[in-house]
N, C-alpha and C positions, 0 to 999 in steps of 0.2 A: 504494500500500500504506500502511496505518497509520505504522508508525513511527516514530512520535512520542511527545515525551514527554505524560505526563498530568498537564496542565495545570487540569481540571474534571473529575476523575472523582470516583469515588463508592467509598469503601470498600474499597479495594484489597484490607485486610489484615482483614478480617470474615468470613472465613469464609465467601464466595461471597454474601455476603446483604446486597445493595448498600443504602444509603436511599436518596441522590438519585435520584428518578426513579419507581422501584417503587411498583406497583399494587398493590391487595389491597383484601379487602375484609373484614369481622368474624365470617366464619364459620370454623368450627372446623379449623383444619386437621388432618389425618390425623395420627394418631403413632406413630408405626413402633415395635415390641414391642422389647426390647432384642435378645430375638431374632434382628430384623432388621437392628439396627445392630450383633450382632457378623457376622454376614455379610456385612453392607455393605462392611467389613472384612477378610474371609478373604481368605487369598491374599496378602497383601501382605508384601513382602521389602524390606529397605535392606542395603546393605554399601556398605563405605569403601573405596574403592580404595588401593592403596600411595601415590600421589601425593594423598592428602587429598582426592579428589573424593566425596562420597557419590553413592547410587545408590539412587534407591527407584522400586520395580514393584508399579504396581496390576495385575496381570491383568483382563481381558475377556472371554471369547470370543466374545461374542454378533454381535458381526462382525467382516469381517476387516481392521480396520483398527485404528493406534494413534497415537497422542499423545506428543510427545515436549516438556517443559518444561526448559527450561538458566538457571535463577538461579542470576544473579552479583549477589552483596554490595556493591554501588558503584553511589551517583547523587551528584546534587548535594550530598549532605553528603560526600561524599567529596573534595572540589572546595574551592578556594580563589580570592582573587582572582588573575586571569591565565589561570586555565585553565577558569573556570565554563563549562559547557556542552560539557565534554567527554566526561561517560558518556553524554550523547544522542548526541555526533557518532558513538560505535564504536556506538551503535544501529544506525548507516547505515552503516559501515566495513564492518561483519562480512559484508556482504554483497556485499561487492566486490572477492571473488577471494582467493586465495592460492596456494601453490607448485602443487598438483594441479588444483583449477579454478581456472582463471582470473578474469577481470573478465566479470559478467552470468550465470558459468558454474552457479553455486549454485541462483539460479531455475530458470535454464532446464534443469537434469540431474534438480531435483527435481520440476518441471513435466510434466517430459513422462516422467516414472515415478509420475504420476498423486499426487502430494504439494502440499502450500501452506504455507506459512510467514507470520509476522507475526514482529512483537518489541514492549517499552515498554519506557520507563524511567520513573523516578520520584525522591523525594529518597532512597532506600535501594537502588532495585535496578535491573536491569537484566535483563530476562526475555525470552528467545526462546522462539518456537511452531510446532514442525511437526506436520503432519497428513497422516500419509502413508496409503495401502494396506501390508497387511502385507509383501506380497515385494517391499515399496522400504527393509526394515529394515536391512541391514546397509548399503545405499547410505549412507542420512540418517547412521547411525556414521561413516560414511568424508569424508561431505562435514565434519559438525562438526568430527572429529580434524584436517581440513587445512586451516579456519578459526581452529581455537584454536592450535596447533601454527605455522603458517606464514601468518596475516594480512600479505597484503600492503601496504605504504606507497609505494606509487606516486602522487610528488609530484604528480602530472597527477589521480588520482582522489581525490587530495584535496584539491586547491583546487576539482573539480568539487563534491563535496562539500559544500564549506565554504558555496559558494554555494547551496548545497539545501538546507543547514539556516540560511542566512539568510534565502532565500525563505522558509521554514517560520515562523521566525520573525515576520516580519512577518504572514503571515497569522492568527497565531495570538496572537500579543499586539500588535503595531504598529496595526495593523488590525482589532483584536479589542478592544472595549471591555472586556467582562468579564476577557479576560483582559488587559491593559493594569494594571486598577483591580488586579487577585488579585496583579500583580507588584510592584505601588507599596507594595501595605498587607502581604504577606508581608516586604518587604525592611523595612518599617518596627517589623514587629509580631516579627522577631527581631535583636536588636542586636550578638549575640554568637553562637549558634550558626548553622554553617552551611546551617542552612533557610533561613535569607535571602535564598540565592542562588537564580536560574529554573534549572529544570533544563533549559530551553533554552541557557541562556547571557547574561550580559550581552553587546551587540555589538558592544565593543570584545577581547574576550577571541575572539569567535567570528572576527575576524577575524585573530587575536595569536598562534595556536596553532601553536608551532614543531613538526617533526617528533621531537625532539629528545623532548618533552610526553607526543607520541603515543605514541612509543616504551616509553618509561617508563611513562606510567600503562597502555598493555595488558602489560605484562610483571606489575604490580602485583595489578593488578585482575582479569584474565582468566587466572589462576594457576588451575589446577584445585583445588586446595585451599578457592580461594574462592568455587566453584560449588557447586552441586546439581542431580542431573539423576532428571527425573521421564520415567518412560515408563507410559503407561497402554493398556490395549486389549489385542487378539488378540496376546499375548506369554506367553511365560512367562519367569518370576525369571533364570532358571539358563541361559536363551539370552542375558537381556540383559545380566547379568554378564560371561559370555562375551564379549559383544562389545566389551563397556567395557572388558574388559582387553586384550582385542587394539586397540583404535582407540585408546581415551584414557588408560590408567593409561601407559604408555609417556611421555604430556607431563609432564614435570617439573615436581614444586612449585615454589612461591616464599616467601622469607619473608613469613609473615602480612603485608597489610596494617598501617599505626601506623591505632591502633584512633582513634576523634572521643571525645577527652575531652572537649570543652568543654561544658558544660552553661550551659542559658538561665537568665541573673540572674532573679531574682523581677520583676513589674514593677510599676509602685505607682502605676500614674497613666493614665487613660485614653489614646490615642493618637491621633491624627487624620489623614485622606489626604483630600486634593483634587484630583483629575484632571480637567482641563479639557478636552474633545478633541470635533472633530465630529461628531457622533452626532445623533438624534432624540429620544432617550429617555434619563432618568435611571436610574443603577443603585446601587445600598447593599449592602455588603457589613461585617457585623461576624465579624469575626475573635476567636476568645478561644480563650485558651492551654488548652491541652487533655492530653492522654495519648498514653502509649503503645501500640503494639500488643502487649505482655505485661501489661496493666495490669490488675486483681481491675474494675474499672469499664467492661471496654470493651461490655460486653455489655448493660448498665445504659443507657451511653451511644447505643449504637446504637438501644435499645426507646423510649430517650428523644426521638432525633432523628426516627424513624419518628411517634412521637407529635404532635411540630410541624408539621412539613412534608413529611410523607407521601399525599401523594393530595390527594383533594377532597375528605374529611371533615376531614381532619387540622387542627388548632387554628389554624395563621399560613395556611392557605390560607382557610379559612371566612373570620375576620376581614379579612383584609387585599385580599384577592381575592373575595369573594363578598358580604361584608355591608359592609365601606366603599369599595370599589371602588379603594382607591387603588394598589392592586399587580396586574401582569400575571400575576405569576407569583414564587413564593419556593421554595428550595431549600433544601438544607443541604447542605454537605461535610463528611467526614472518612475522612480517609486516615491512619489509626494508620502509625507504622514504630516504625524503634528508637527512637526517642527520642520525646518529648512534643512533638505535630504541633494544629496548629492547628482548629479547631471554627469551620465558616463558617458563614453564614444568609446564600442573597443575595438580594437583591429585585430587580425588575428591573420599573419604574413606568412609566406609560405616560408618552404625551409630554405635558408641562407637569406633570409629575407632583411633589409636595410632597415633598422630600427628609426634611425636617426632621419633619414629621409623619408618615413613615413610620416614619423610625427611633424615636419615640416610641413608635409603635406597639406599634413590635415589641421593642423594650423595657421595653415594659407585661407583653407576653405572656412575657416570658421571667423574669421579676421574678415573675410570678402564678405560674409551673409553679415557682420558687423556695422561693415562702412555702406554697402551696397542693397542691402534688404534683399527681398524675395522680388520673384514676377508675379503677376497675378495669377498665369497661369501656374506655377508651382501651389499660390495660396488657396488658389479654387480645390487642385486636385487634391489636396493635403485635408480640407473640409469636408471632400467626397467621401474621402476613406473615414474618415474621423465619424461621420453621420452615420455611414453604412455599418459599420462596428458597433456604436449603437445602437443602432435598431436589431440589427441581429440579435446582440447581447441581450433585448429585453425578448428575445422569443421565445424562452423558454422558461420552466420555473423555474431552476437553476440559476441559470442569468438573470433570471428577473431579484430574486433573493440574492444572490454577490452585490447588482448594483443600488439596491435596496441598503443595504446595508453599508455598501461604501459611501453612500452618500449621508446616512445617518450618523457614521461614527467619522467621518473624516471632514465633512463638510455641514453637521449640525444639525441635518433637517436631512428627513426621507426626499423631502417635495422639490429639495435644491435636483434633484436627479430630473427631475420632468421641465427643468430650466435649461438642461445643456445644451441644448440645439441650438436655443438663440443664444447661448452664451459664443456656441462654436460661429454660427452667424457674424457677430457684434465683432471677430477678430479681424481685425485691417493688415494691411502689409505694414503700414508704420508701428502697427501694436507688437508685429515679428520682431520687426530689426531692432526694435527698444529691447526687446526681451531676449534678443540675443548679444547686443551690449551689455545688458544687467548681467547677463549670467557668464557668456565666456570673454573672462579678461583674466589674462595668463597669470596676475600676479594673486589670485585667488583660488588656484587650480592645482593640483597633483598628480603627476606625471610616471604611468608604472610601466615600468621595462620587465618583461620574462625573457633571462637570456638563457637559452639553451646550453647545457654544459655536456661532454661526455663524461661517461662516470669517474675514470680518472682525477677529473677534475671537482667531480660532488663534495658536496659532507657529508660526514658521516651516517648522520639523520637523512639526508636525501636518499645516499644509496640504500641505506635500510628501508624506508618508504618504500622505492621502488619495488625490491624483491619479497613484499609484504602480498 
């Protein structure tokens, strides 16, 4: 199963309208009448439970199945040193039994009443996924209420654990060049707030983690106060209320979370990373300080990033990949939260590939969309995609519950999500190029090199990795 945290995703917090990766092409996408988008809309209900949990229902009926979303407000920024990589571990915790089912009991009761489940975490959240048939609805209330309520700490399943999420680890950064390189220049590129930290874990902490830790932070963190729970599909409002007050308004609040004061110093000076480690192939990743997911720019930001490195027309894929051949393949990230989250570009060169005249490169390119802005036609097409990813995303209960939820926990309000169209509307070519001034300016940026080594040349720790 998944499980893991996201460590290379794309856009968590956008509004279901990912860039890394997404296709499209510059024909017009459809535009739903307003009409449409207040209907898109109908039916929809929230209530606050007495224990501070909200509760929002998209109804469906069109078949007979629903969607259930549980954001909880805690990841890696919520983490300090000693305990980093402990909103991942209860990613895998929650699934491992409590006072009513037991240990494996959760899959297998919701499995074989025709349901599936995933979960992520991230530097802000921590989100579980069920997919059930409608007449597994009160079950799936019954199984959550006696994972949030009664999570088991059975010393035995949690050193099994611990060692599942060190194995994860390794495959995913130890073992993983990109993400190796995204850990070195993330830790580098915040000094002071805690996005510094992997929402993996450092793995000294992963193996440091007293019971004592565990304890505390799910009494902290997994307080019903500090969730939100999305139910989307063949439901209605006034049944699922009903059940949330019978299953979960019962678990008692906790005092709020101590809220992440610290805010990232300004930085005034370019940064640099050097990862040395066995591989074939060189990788470039530039990091720059970026925004939040409430931010009047995120929308600007996203039609912008689409514009670079979206597809095969896209500006850094033509240049750097098709007319001078010196890139495999370039990317962007950005995964807005609460706080101002990082703006990545990574390149990923073939072997014996020029580091140094990559990043030039694409430093050229990023300097030109500075002084120069977009055309209109890049900004129309960048809109197309952005809209059609939307609307896709709301096709389904699935999608409909992720972007339900992304807009309640990252943007304040479900209803901000039935605004994105006009907000993607309202963005001009002059709104681009300000927001590509604001964000890439080289002396606010961190710069990671993976330079391939032969073993000969490793450490000690690298060659042991590899033949692990």
């Amino acid at each position: 199963m998944f499980r893991q945290s996201l460590l290379w995703a794309s856009c968590l917090a956008l509004l279901a309208a990912p860039v890394a990766g997404a296709q499209g092409q510059g024909r017009a996408a459809s535009k739903p009448s307003s009409a449409t988008t207040q209907k898109l809309g109908a039916g929809i209900e929230a209530r606050t439970l007495k224990n501070g949990m909200k509760v929002i229902v998209w109804p469906d009926q069109d078949i007979p199945n629903a969607v259930l979303y549980n954001w909880f407000r805690v990841g890696s920024r919520n983490e300090y040193p000693g305990i980093t990589g402990l909103s991942h571990f209860f990613e895998h915790m929650m699934f491992n039994g409590a006072k009513k089912y037991g240990p494996g009991e959760f899959d297998r009761v919701m499995e074989a009443n025709g349901g599936a489940n995933n979960a992520f975490t991230s530097e802000d959240v921590t989100v579980y996924m069920e997919w059930f048939p409608r007449s597994a609805l009160e079950l799936i209330f019954d199984l959550e209420a006696d994972r949030l309520q009664n999570l088991a700490f059975d010393p035995k399943v949690i050193e099994s654990e611990r060692g599942v999420v060190y194995s994860e680890r390794r495959s995913s950064v130890d073992n993983y060049n990109a993400g190796a390189l995204q850990e070195q220049v993330q830790a580098t590129a915040y000094v002071a707030h805690p996005y510094q930290f992997p929402v993996i874990g450092w793995p000294s902490d992963i193996e440091s983690w007293k019971l004592e830790d565990l304890q505390r932070y799910f009494k902290t963190y997994y307080a019903p106060n500090n969730g939100t729970l999305i139910v989307t599909g063949a439901v209605t409002p006034a049944e699922i209320f009903a059940l949330a007050e019978k299953y979960l308004e019962p678990i008692p609040s906790q005092p709020a979370p101590a809220p992440v004061r610290t805010q990232e110093p300004e930085q005034h000076g370019e940064r640099r990373v050097v990862v040395r480690k066995l591989a074939q192939s060189p990788i470039l990743q530039l990091a720059y300080h970026g925004i939040s997911g409430k931010d009047a720019d995120a929308e600007a930001l996203n039609l912008l990033l689409r514009i670079l490195a979206d597809g095969d027309s896209s500006r850094l894929h033509r240049r750097l990949v098709e007319e001078a051949r010196v890139a495999i393949k370039v990317e962007p990230l950005f995964s807005p939260g609460f706080d101002p989250s990082l703006v990545w570009i990574q390149a990923d060169l073939p072997p014996g590939g020029d580091l140094a005249k990559v990043e030039a490169m694409l430093t050229e390119e990023l300097d030109r969309v500075v002084k120069d802005g977009v055309t209109e036609a890049e900004l129309r097409k960048a809109r197309n995609i952005a809209l059609a990813g939307y609307w896709r995303g709301l096709e389904t209960n699935d999608g409909r519950g992720r972007a339900l939820g992304t807009a309640e926990v990252f943007r304040g309000d479900y209803r901000q999500l039935f605004d994105a169209p006009a907000r993607f509307e309202k963005v001009t070519r002059e709104d681009v190029r300000k927001v590509a001034a604001r964000i890439f300016n080289s002396q606010r940026r961190t710069v990671g090199w993976l330079v391939p080594t032969d073993e000969k040349d490793a450490t000690p720790d690298t060659r042991k990795e590899a033949t692990r």
